[in-house]
DRENPA-3360 file (N, C-alpha, C; in nm, 2 decimals, always signed):
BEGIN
1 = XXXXXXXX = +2.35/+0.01/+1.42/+2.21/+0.00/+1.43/+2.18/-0.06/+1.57 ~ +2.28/-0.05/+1.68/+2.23/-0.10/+1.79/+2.07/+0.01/+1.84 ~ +2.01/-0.12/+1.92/+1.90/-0.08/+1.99/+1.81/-0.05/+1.87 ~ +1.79/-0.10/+1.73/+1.72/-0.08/+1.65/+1.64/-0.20/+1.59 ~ +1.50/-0.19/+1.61/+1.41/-0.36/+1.55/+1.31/-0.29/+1.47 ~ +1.29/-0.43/+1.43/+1.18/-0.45/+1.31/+1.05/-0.50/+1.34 ~ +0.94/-0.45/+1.35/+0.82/-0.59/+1.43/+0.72/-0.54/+1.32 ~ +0.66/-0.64/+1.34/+0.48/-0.60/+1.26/+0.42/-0.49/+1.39;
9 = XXXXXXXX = +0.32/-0.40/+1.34/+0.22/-0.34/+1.38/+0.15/-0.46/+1.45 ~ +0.11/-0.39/+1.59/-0.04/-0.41/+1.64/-0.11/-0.29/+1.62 ~ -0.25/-0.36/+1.71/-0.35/-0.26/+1.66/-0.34/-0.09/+1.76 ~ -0.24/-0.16/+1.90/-0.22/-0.04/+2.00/-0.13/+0.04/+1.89 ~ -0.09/+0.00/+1.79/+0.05/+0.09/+1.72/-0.01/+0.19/+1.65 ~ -0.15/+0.17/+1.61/-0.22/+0.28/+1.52/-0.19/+0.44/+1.56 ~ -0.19/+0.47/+1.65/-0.20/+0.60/+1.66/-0.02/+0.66/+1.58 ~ +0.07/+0.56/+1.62/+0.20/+0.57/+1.59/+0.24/+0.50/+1.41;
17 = XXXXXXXX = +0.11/+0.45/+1.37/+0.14/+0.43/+1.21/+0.04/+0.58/+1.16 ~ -0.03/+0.64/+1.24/-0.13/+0.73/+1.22/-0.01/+0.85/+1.17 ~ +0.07/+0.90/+1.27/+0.17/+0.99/+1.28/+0.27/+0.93/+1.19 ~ +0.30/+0.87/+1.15/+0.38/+0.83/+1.05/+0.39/+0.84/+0.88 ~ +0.26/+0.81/+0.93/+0.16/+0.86/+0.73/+0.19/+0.99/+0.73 ~ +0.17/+1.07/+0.86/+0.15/+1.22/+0.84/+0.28/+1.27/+0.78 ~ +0.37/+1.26/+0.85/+0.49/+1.28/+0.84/+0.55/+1.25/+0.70 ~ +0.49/+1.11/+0.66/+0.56/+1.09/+0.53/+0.48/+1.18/+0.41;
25 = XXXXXXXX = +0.34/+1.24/+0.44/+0.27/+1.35/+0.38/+0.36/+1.48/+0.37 ~ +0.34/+1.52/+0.47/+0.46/+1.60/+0.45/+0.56/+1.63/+0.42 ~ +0.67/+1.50/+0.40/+0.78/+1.47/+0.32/+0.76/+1.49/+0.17 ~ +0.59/+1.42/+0.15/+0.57/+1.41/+0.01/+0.55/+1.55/-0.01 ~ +0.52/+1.70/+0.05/+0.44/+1.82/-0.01/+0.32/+1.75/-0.02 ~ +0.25/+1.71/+0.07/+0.08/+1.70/+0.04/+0.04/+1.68/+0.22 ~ +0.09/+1.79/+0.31/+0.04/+1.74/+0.43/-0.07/+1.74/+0.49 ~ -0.18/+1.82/+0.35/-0.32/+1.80/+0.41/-0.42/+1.76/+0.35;
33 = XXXXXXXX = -0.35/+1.63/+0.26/-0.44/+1.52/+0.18/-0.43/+1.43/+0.26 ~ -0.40/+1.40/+0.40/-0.41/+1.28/+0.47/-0.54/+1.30/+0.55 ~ -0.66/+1.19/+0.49/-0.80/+1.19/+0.59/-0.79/+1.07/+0.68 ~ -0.73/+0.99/+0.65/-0.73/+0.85/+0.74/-0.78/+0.89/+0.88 ~ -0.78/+0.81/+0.98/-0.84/+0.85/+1.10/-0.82/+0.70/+1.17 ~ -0.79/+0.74/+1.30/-0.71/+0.59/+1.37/-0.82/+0.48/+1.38 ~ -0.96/+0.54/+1.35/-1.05/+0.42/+1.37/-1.07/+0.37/+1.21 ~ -1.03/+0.44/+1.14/-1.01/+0.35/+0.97/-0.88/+0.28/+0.97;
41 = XXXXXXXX = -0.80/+0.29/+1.02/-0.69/+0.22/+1.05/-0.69/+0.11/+1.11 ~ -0.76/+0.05/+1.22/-0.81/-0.03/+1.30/-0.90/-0.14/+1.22 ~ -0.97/-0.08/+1.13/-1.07/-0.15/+1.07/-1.00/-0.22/+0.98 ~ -0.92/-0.13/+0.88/-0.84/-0.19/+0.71/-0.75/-0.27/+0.78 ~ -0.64/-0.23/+0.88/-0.55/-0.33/+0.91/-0.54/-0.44/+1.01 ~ -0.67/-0.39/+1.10/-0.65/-0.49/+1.21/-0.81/-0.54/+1.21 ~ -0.90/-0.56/+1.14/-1.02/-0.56/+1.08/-1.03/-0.74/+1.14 ~ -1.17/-0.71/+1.00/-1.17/-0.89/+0.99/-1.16/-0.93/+0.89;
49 = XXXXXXXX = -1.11/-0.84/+0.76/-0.99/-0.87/+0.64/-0.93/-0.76/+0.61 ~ -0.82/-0.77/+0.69/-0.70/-0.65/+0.70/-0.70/-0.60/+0.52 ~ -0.64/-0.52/+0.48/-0.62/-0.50/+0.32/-0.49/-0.48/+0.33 ~ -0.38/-0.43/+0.44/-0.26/-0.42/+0.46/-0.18/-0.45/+0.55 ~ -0.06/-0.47/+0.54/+0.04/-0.53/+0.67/+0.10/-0.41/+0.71 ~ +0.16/-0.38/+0.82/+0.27/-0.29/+0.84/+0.37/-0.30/+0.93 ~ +0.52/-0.28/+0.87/+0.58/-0.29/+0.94/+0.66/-0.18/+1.00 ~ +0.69/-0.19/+1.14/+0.69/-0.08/+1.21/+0.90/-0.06/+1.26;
57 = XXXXXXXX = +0.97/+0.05/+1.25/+1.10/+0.03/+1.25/+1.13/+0.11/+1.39 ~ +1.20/+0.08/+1.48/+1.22/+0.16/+1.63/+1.33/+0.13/+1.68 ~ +1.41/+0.23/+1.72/+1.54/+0.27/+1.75/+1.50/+0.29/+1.90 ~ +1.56/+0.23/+2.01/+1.50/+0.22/+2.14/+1.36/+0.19/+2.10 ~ +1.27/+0.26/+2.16/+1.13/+0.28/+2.15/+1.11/+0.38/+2.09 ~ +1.15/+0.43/+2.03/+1.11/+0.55/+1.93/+1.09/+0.47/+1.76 ~ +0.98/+0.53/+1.75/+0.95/+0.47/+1.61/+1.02/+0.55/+1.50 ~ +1.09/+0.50/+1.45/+1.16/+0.57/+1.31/+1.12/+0.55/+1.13;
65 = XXXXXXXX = +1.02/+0.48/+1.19/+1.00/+0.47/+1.01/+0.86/+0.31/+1.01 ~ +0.84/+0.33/+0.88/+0.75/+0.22/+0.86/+0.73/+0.19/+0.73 ~ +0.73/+0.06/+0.72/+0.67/+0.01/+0.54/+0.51/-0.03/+0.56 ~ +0.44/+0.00/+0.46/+0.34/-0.04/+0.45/+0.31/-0.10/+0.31 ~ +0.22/-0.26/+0.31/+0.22/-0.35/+0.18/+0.11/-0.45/+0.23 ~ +0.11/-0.45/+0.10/-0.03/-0.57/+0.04/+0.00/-0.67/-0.04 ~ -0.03/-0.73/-0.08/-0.03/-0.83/-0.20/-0.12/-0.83/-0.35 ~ -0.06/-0.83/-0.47/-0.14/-0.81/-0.59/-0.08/-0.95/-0.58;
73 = XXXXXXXX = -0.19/-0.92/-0.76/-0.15/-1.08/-0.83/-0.07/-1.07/-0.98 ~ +0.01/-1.15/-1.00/+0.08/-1.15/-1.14/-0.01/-1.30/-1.20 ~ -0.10/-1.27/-1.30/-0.15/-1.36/-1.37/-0.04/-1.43/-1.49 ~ +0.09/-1.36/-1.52/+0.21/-1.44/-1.59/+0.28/-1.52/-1.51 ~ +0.30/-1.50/-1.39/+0.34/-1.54/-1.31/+0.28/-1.62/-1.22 ~ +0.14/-1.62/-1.21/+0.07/-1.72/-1.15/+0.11/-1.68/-0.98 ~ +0.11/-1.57/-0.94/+0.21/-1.56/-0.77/+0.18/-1.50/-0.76 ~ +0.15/-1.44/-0.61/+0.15/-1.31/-0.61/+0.27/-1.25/-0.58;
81 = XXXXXXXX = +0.21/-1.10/-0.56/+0.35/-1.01/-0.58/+0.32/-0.91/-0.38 ~ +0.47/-0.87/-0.35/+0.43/-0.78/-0.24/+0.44/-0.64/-0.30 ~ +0.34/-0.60/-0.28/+0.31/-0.40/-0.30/+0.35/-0.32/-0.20 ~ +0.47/-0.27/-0.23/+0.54/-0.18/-0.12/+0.46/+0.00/-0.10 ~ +0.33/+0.00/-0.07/+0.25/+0.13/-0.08/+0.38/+0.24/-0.01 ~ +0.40/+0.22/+0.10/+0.49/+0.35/+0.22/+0.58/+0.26/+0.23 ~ +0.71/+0.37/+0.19/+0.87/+0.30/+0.33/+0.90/+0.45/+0.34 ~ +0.89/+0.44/+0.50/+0.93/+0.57/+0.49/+1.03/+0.56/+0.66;
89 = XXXXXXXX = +1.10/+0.64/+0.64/+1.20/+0.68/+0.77/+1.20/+0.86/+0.77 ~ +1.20/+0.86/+0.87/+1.21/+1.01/+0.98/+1.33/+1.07/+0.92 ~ +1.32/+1.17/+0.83/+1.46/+1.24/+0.74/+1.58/+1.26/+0.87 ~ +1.53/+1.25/+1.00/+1.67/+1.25/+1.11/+1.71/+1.13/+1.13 ~ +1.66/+1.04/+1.05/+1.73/+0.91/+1.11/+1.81/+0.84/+1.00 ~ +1.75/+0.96/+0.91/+1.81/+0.80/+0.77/+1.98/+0.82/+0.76 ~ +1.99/+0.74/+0.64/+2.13/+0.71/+0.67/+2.24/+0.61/+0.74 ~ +2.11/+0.55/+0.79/+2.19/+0.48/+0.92/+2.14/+0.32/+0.90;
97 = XXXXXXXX = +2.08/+0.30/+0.79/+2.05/+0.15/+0.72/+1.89/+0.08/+0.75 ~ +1.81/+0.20/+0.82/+1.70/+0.17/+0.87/+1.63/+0.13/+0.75 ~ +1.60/+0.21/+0.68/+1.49/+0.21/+0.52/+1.56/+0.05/+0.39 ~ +1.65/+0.05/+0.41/+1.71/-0.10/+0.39/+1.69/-0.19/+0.46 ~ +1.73/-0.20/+0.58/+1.64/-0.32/+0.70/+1.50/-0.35/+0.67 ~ +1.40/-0.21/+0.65/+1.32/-0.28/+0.62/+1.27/-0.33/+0.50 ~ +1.38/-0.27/+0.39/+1.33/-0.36/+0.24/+1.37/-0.48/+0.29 ~ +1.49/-0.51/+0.33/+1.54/-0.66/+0.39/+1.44/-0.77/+0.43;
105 = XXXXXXXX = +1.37/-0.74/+0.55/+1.27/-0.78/+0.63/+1.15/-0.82/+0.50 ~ +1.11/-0.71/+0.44/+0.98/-0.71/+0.28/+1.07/-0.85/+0.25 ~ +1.12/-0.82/+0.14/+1.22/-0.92/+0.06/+1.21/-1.07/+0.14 ~ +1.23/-1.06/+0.27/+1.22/-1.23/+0.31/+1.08/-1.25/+0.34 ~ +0.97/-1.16/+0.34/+0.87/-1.18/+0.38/+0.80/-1.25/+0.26 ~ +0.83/-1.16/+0.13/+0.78/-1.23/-0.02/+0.85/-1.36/-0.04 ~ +1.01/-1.39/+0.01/+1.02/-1.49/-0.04/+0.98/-1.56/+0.02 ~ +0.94/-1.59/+0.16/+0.84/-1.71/+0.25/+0.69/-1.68/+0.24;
113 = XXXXXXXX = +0.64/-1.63/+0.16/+0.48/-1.60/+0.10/+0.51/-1.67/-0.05 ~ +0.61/-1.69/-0.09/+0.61/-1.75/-0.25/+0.59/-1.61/-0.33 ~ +0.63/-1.53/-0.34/+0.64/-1.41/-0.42/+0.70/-1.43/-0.54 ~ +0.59/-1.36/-0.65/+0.73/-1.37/-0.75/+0.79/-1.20/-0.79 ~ +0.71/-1.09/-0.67/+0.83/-0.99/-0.73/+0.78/-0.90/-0.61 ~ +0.80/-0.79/-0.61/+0.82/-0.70/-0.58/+0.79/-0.51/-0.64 ~ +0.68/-0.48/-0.58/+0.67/-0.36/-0.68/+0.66/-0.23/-0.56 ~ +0.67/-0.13/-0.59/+0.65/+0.02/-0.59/+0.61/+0.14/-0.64;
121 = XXXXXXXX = +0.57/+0.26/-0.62/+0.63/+0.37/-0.66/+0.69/+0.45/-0.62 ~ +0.75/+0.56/-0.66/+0.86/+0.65/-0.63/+0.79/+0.75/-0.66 ~ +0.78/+0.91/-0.59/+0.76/+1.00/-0.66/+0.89/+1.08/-0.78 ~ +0.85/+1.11/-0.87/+0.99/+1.13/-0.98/+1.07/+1.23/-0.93 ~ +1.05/+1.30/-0.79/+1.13/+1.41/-0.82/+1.18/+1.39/-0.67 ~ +1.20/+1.21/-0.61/+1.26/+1.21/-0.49/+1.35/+1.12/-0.54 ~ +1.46/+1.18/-0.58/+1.61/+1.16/-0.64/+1.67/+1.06/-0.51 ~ +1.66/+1.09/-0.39/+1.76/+1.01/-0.28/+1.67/+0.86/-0.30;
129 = XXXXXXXX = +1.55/+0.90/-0.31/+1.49/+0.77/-0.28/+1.49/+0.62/-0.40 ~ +1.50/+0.72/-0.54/+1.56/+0.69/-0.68/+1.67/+0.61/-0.63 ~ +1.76/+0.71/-0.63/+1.90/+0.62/-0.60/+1.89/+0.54/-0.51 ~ +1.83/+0.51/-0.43/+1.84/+0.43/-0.29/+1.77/+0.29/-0.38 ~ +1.69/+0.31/-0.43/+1.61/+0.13/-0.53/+1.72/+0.09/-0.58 ~ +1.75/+0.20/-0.66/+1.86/+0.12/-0.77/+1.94/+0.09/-0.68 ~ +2.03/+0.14/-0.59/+2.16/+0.08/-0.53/+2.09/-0.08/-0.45 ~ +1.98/-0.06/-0.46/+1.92/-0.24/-0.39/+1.92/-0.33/-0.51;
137 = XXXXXXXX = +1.91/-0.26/-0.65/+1.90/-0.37/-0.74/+1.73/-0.35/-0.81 ~ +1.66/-0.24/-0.73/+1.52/-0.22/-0.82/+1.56/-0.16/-0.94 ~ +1.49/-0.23/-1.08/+1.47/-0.14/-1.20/+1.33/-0.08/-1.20 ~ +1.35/+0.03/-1.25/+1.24/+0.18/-1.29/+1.17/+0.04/-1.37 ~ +1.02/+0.08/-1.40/+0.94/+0.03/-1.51/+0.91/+0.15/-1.62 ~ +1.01/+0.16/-1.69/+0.99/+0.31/-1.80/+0.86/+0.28/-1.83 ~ +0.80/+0.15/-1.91/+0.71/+0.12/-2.04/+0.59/+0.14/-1.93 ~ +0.58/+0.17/-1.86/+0.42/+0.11/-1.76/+0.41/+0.31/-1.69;
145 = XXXXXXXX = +0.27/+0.28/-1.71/+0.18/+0.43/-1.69/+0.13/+0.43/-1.54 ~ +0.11/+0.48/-1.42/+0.03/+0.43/-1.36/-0.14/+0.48/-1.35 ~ -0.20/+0.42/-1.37/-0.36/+0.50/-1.34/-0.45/+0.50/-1.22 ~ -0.48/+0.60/-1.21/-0.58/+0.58/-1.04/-0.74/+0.65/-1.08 ~ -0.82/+0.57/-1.01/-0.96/+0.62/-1.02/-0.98/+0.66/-0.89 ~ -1.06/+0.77/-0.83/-1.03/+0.86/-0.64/-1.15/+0.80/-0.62 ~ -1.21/+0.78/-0.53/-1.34/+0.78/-0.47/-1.47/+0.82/-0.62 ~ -1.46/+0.95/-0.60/-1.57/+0.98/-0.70/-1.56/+0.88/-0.85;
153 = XXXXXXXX = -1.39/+0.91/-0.88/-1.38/+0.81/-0.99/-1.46/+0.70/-1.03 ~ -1.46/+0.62/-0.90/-1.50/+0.45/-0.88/-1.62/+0.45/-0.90 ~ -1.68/+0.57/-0.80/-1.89/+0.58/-0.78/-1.87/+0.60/-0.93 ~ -1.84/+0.75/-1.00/-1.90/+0.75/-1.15/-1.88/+0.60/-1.24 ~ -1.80/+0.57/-1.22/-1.77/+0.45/-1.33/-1.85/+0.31/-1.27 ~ -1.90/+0.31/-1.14/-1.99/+0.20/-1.11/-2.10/+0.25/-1.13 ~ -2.15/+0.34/-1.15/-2.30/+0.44/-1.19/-2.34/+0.44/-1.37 ~ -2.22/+0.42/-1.42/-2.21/+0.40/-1.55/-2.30/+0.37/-1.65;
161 = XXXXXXXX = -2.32/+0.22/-1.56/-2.38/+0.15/-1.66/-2.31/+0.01/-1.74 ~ -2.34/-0.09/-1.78/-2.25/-0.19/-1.81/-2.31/-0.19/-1.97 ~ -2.23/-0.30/-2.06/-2.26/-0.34/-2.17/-2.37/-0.41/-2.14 ~ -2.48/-0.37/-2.25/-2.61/-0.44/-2.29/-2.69/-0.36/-2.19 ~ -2.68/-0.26/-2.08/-2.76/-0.22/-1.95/-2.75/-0.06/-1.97 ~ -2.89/-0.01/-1.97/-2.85/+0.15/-1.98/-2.78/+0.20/-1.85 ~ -2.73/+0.29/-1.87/-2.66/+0.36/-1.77/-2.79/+0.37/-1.63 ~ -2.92/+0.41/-1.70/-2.98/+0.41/-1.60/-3.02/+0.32/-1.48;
169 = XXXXXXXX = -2.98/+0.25/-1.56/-3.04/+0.09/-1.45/-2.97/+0.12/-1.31 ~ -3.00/+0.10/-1.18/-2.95/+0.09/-1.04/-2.90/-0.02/-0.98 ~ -2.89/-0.05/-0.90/-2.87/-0.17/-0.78/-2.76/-0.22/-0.80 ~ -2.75/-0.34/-0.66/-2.57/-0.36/-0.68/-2.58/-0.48/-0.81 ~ -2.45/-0.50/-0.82/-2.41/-0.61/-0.90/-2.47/-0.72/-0.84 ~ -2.47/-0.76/-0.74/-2.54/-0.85/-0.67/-2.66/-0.90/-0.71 ~ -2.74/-0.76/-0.69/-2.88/-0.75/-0.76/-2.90/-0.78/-0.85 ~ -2.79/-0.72/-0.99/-2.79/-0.77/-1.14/-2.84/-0.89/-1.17;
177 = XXXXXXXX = -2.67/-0.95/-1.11/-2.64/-1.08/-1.15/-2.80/-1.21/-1.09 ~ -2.84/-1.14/-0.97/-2.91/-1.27/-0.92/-3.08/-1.24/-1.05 ~ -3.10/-1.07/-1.09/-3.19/-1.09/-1.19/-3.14/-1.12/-1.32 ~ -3.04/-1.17/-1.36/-2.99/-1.18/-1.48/-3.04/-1.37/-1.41 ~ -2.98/-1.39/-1.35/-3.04/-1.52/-1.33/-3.17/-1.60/-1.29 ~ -3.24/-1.50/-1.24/-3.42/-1.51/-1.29/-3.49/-1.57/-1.42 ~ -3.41/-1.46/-1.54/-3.41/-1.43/-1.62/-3.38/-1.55/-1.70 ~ -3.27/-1.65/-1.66/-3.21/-1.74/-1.76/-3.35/-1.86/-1.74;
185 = X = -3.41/-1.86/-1.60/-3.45/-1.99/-1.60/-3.62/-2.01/-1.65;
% end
């Protein structure tokens, strides 16, 4: 792994975490579900409350790979946890301990944030990448489902309507809450 480092993303890196997603889209079979755009990138990660970290992997100056993560919360655990969203390496490079370096790097990052774990997903039918957790020591979560609500998802289910409130009622929660407290006094 000579001439090979690990660094966090800056914000000059976007165009090069931009091409990276793409890449790992296309790895996934989905190369043209990626809408991101380098000025939403700039905003979420290098913003004025980032939602993600990224770390960036380069062999000389050539970027070979990247993880991308966040932090959830374990309410059993009282800690949070690091959310491994993207690890991905350039199918020409792997092999060579890069995609490990950067779980390595994750792994000391959660444990000097106080982490109490570590999560992911896999898609089920990328067998190298399967075997590659487990040979780190990740166990599969059989018993756990994962669920996602898309964009439209969120608007329908915030349009809804809450308990005690007809669906038809409007405005933000904001609004609610400060007429619900009109209301109390």
């Amino acid at each position: 792994m000579e001439n090979f480092q690990i660094r966090p993303a800056h914000v000059e890196d976007v165009p090069v975490i931009l091409q990276l997603i793409r890449d790992l889209a296309t790895y996934e079979r989905a190369p043209n579900d990626v809408t991101a755009t380098e000025e939403q990138l700039v905003d979420v990660l290098f913003g004025e409350r980032p939602a993600a970290e990224v770390l960036l992997a380069f062999e000389g100056r050539a970027p070979v790979g990247f993880a991308v993560f966040f932090y959830n919360f374990s309410t059993w655990l009282a800690r949070p946890g690091l959310y491994l969203e993207d690890l991905f390496v350039k199918p020409e490079k792997r092999g060579k301990g890069y995609g490990r370096a950067l779980l390595i790097e994750l792994a000391e990052i959660a444990r000097n944030r106080g982490c109490g774990r570590m999560e992911w997903a896999v898609l089920d039918w990328n067998e190298p990448a399967i075997k590659f957790y487990r040979a780190l020591g990740a166990k599969p979560m059989h018993e756990w489902t994962v669920f996602r609500l898309t964009r439209d998802g969120i608007a329908s289910l915030a349009d809804s309507g809450r308990v005690g409130q007809p669906a038809s009622a409007k405005g933000s929660s904001a609004a609610r809450l400060a007429s619900l407290a009109r209301r109390k006094k």
